[in-house]
Backbone atoms as SQL, in Angstrom:
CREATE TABLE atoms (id INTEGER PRIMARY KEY, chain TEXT, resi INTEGER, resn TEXT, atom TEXT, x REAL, y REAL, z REAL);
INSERT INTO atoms VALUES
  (1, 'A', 1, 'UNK', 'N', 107.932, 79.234, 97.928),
  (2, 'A', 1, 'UNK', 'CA', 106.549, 79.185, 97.519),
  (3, 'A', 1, 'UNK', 'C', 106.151, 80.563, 97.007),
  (4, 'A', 2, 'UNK', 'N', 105.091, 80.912, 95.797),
  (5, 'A', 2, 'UNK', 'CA', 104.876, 82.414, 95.043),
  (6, 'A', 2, 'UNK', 'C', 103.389, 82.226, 95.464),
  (7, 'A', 3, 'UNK', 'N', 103.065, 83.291, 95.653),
  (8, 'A', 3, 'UNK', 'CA', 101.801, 83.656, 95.709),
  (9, 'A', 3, 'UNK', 'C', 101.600, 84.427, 94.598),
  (10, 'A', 4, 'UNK', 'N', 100.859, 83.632, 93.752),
  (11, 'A', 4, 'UNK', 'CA', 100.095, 84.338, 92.285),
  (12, 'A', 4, 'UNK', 'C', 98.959, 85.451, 92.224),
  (13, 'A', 5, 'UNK', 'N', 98.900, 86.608, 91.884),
  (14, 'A', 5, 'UNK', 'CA', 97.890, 87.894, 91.460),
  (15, 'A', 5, 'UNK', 'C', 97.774, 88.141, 90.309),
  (16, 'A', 6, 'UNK', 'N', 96.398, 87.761, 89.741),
  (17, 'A', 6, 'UNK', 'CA', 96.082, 87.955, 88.443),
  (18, 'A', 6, 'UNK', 'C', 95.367, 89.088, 88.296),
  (19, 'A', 7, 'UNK', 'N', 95.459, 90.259, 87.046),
  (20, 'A', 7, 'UNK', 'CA', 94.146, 90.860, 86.800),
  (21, 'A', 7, 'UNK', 'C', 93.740, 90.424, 85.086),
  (22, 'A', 8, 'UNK', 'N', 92.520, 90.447, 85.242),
  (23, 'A', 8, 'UNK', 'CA', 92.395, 90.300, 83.860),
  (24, 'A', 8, 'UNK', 'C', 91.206, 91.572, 83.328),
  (25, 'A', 9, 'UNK', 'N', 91.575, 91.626, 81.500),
  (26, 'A', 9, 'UNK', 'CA', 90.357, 93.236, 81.097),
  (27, 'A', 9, 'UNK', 'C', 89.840, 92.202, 79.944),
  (28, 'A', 10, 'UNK', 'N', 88.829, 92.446, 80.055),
  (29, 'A', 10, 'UNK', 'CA', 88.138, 91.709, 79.179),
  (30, 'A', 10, 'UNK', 'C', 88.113, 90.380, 78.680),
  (31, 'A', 11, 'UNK', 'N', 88.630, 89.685, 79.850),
  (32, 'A', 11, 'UNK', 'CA', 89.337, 88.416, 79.348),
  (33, 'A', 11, 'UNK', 'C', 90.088, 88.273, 78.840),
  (34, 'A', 12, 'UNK', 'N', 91.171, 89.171, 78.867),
  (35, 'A', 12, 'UNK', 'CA', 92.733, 88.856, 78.681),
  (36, 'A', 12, 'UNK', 'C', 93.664, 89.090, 79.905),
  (37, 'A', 13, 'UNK', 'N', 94.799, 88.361, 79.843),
  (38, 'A', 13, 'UNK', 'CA', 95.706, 88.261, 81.182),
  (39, 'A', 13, 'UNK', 'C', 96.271, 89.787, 81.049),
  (40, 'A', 14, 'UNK', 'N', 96.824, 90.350, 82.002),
  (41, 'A', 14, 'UNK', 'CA', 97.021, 91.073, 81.456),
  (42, 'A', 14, 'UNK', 'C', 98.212, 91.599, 82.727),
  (43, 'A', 15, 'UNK', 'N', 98.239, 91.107, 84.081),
  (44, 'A', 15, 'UNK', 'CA', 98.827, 91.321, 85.122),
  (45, 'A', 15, 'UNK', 'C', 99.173, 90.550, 85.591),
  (46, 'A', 16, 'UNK', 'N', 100.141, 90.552, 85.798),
  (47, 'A', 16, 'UNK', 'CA', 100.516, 88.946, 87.078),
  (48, 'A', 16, 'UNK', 'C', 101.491, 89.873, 88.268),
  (49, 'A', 17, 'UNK', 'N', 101.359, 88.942, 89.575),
  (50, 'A', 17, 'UNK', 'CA', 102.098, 89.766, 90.751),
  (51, 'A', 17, 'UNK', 'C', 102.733, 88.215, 91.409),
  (52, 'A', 18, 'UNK', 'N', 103.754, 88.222, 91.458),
  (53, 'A', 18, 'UNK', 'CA', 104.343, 86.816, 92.154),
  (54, 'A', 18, 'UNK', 'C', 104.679, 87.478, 93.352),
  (55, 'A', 19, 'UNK', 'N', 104.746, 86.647, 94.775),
  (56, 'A', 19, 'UNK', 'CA', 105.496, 87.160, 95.852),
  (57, 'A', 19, 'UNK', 'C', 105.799, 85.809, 96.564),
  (58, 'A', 20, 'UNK', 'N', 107.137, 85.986, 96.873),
  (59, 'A', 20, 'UNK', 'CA', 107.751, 84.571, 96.905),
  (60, 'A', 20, 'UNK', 'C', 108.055, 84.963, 98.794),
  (61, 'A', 21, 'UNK', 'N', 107.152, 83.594, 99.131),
  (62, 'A', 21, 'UNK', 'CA', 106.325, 83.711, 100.203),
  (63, 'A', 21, 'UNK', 'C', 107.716, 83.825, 101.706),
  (64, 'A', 22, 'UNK', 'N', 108.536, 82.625, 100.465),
  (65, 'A', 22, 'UNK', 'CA', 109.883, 82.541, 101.627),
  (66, 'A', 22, 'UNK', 'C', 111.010, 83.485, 101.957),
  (67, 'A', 23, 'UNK', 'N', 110.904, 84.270, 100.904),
  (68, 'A', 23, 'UNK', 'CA', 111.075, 85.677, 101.259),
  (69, 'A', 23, 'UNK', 'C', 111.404, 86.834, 101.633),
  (70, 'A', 24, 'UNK', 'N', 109.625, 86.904, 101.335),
  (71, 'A', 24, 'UNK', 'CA', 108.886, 88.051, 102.047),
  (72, 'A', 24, 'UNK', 'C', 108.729, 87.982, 103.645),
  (73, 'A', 25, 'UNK', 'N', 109.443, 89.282, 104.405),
  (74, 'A', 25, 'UNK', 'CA', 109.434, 89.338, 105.754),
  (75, 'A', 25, 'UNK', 'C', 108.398, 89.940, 105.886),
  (76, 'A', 26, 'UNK', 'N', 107.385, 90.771, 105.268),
  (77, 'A', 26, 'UNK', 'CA', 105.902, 91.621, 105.953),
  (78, 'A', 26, 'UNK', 'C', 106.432, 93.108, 106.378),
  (79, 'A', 27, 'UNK', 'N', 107.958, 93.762, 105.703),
  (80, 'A', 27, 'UNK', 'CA', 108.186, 94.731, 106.292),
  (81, 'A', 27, 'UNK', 'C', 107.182, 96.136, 106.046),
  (82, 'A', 28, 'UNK', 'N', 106.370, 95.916, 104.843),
  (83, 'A', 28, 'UNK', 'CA', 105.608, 97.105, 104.214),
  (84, 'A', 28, 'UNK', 'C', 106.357, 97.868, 103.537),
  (85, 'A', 29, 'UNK', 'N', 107.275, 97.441, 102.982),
  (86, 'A', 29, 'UNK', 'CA', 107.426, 98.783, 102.031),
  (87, 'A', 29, 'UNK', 'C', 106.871, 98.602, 100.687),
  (88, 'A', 30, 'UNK', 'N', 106.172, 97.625, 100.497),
  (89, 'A', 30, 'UNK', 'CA', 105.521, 97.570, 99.498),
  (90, 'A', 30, 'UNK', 'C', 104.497, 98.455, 99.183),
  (91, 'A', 31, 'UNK', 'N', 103.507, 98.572, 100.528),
  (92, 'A', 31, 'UNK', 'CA', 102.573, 99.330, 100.778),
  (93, 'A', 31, 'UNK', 'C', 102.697, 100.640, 100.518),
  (94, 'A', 32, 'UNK', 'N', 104.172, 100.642, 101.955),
  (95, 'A', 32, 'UNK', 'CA', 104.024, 102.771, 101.861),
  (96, 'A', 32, 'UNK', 'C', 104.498, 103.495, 100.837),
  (97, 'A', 33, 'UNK', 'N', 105.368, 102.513, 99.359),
  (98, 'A', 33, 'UNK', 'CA', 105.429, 103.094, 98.336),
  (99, 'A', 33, 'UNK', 'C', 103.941, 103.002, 97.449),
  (100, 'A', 34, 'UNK', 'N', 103.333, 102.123, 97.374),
  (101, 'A', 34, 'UNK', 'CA', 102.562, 102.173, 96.239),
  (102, 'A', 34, 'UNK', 'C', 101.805, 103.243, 96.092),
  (103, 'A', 35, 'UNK', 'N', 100.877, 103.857, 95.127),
  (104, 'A', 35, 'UNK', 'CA', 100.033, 104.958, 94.823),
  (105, 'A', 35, 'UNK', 'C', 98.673, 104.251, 95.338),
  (106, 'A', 36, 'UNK', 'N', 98.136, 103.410, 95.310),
  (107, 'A', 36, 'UNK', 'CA', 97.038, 102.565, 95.204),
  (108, 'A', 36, 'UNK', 'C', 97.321, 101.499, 97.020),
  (109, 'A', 37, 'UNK', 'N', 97.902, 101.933, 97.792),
  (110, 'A', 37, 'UNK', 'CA', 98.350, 101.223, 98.400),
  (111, 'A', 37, 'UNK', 'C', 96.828, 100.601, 99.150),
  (112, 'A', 38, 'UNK', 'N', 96.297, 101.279, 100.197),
  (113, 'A', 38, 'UNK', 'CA', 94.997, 100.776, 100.747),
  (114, 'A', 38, 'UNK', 'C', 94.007, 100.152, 99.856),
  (115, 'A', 39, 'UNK', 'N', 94.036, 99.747, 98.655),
  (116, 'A', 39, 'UNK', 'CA', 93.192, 99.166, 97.743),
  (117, 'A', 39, 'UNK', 'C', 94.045, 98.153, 97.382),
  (118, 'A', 40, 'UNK', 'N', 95.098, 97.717, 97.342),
  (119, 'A', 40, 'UNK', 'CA', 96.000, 96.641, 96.736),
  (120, 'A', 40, 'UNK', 'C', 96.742, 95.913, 97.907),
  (121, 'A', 41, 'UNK', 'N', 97.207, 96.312, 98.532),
  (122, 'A', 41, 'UNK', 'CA', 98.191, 95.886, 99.667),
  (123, 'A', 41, 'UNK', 'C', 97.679, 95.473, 101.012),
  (124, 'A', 42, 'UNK', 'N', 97.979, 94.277, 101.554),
  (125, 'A', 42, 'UNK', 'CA', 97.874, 94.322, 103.154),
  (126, 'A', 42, 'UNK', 'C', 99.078, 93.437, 103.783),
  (127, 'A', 43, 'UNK', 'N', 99.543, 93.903, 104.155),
  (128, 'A', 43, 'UNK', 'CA', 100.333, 92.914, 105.102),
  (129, 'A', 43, 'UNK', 'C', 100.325, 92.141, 106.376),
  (130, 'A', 44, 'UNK', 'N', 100.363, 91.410, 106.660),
  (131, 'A', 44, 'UNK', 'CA', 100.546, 90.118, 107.952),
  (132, 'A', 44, 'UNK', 'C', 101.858, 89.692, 107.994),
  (133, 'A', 45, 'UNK', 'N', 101.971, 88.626, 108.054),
  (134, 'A', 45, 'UNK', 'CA', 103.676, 88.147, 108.093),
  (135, 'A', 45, 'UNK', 'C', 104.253, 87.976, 107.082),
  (136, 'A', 46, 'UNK', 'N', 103.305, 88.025, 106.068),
  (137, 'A', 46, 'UNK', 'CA', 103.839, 88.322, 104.345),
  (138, 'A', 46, 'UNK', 'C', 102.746, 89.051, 103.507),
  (139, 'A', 47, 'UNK', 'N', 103.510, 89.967, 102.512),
  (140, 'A', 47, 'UNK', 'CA', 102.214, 90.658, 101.634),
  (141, 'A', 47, 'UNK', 'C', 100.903, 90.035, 100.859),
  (142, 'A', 48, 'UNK', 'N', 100.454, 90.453, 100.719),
  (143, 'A', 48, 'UNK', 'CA', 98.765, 89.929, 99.934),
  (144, 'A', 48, 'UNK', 'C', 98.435, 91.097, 98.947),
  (145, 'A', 49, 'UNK', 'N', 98.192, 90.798, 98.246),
  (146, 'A', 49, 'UNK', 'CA', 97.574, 91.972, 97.090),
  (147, 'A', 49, 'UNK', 'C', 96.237, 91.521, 96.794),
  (148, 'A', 50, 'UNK', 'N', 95.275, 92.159, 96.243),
  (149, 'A', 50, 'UNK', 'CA', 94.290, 92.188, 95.852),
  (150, 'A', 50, 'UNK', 'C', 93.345, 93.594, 94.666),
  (151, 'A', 51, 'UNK', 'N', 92.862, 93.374, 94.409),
  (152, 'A', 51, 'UNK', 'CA', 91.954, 94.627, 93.490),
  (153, 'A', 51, 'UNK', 'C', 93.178, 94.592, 92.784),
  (154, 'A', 52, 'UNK', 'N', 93.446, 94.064, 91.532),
  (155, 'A', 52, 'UNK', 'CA', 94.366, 94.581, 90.806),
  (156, 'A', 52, 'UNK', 'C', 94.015, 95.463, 89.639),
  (157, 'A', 53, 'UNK', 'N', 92.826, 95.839, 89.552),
  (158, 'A', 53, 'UNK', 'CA', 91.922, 96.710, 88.691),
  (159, 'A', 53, 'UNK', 'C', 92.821, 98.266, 89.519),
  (160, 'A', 54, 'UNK', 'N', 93.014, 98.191, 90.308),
  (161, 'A', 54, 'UNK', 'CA', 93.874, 99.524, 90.851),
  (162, 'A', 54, 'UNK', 'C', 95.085, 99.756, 90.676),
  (163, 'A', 55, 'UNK', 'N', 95.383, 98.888, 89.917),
  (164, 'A', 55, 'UNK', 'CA', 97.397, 98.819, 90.063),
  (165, 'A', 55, 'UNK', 'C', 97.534, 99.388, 88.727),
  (166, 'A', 56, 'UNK', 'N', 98.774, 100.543, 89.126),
  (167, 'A', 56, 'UNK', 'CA', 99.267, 101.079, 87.449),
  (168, 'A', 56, 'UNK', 'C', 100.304, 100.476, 87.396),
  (169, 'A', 57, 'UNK', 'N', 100.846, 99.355, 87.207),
  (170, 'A', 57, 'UNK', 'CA', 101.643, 98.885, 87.213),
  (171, 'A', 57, 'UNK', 'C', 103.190, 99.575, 86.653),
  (172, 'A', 58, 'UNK', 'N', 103.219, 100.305, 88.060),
  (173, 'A', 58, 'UNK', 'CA', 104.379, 101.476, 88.199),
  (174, 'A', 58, 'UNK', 'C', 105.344, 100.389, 88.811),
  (175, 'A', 59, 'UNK', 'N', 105.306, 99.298, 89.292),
  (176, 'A', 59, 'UNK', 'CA', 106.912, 98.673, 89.844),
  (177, 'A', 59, 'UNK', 'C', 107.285, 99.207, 90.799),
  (178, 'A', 60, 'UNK', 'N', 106.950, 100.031, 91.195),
  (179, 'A', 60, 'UNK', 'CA', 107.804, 100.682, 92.893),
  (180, 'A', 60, 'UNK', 'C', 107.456, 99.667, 93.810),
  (181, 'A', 61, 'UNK', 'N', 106.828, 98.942, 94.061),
  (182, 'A', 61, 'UNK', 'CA', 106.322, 97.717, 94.927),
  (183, 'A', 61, 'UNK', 'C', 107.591, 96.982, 94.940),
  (184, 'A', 62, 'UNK', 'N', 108.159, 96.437, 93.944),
  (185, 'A', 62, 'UNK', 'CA', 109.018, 95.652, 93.632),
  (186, 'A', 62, 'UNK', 'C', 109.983, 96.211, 93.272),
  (187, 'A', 63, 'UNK', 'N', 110.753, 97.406, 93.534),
  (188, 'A', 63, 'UNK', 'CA', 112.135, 97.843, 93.498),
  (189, 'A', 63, 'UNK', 'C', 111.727, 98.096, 94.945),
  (190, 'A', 64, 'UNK', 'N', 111.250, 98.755, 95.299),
  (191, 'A', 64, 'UNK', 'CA', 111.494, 99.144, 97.058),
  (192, 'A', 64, 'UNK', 'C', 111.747, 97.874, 97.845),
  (193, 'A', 65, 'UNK', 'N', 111.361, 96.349, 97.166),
  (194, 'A', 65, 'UNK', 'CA', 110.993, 95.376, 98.271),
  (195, 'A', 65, 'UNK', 'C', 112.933, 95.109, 98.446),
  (196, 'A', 66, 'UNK', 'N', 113.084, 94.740, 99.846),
  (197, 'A', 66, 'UNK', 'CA', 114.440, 95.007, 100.209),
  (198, 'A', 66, 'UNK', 'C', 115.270, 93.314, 100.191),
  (199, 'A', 67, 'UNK', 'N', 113.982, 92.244, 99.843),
  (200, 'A', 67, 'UNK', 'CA', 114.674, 91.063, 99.763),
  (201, 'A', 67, 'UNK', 'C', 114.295, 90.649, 98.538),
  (202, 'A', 68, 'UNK', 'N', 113.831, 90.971, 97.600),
  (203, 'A', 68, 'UNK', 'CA', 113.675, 90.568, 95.776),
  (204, 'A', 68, 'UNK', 'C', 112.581, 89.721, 96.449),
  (205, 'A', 69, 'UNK', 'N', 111.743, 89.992, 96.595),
  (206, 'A', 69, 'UNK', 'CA', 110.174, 88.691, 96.415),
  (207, 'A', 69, 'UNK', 'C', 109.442, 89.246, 96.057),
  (208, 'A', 70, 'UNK', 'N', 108.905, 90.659, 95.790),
  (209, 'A', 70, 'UNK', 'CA', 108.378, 90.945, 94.590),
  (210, 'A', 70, 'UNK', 'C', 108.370, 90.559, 92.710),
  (211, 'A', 71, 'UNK', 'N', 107.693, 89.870, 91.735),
  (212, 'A', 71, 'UNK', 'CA', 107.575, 89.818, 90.794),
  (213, 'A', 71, 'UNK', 'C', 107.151, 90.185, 89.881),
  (214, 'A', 72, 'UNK', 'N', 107.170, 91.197, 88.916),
  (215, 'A', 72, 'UNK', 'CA', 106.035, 91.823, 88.377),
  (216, 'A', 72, 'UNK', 'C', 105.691, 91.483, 86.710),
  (217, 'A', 73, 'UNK', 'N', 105.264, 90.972, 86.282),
  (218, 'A', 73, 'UNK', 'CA', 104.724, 90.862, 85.010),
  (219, 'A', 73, 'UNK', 'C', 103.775, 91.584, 83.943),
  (220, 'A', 74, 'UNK', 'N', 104.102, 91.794, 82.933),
  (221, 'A', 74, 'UNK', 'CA', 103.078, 92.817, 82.247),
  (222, 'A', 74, 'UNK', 'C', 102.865, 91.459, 81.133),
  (223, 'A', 75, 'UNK', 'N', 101.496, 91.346, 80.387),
  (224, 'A', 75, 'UNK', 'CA', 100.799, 91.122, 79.520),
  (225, 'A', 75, 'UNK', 'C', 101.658, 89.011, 79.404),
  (226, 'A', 76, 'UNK', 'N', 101.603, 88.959, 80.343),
  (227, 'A', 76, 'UNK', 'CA', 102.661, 87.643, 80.428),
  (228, 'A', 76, 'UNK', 'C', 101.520, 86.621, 79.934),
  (229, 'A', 77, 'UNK', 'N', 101.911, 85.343, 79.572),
  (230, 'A', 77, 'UNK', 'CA', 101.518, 84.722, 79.098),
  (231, 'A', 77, 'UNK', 'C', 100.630, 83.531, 80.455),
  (232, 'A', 78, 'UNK', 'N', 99.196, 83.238, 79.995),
  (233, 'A', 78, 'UNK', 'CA', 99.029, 82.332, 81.251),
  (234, 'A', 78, 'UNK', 'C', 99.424, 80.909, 81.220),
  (235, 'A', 79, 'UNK', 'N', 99.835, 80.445, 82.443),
  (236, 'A', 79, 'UNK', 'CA', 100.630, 79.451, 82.357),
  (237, 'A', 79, 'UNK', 'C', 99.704, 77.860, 82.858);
């Protein structure tokens, strides 16, 4: 199962964040890499993102994640 994160600028797509729920163990390293972490990130037993108006979509979220359930998309098409 993916948990979908959209941002959009002006009404265009412009971000997408998949996190594939089955997974994601909740270890945080998503968090303690990101730059933006306390504004984007929370974890429970799996990650959650939010405010994506904060994300530079630098990818360290998703190379650090240690089981590939991070997804990251730039300017992707909405589906």
């Amino acid at each position: 199962m993916f948990i979908y994160f959209l941002s959009f600028c002006e009404g265009i797509y412009i971000l997408k964040i998949k996190i594939d729920e089955d997974k994601c163990t909740g270890c945080g390293n998503c968090e303690e890499i990101c730059p933006k972490s306390g504004k984007i990130w929370k974890i429970n037993t799996v990650a959650h993102v939010s405010h994506l108006e904060y994300c530079h979509v630098c990818t360290l979220c998703a190379m650090k994640c240690p089981v590939d359930a991070i997804k990251i998309m730039r300017n992707a098409p909405r589906e």
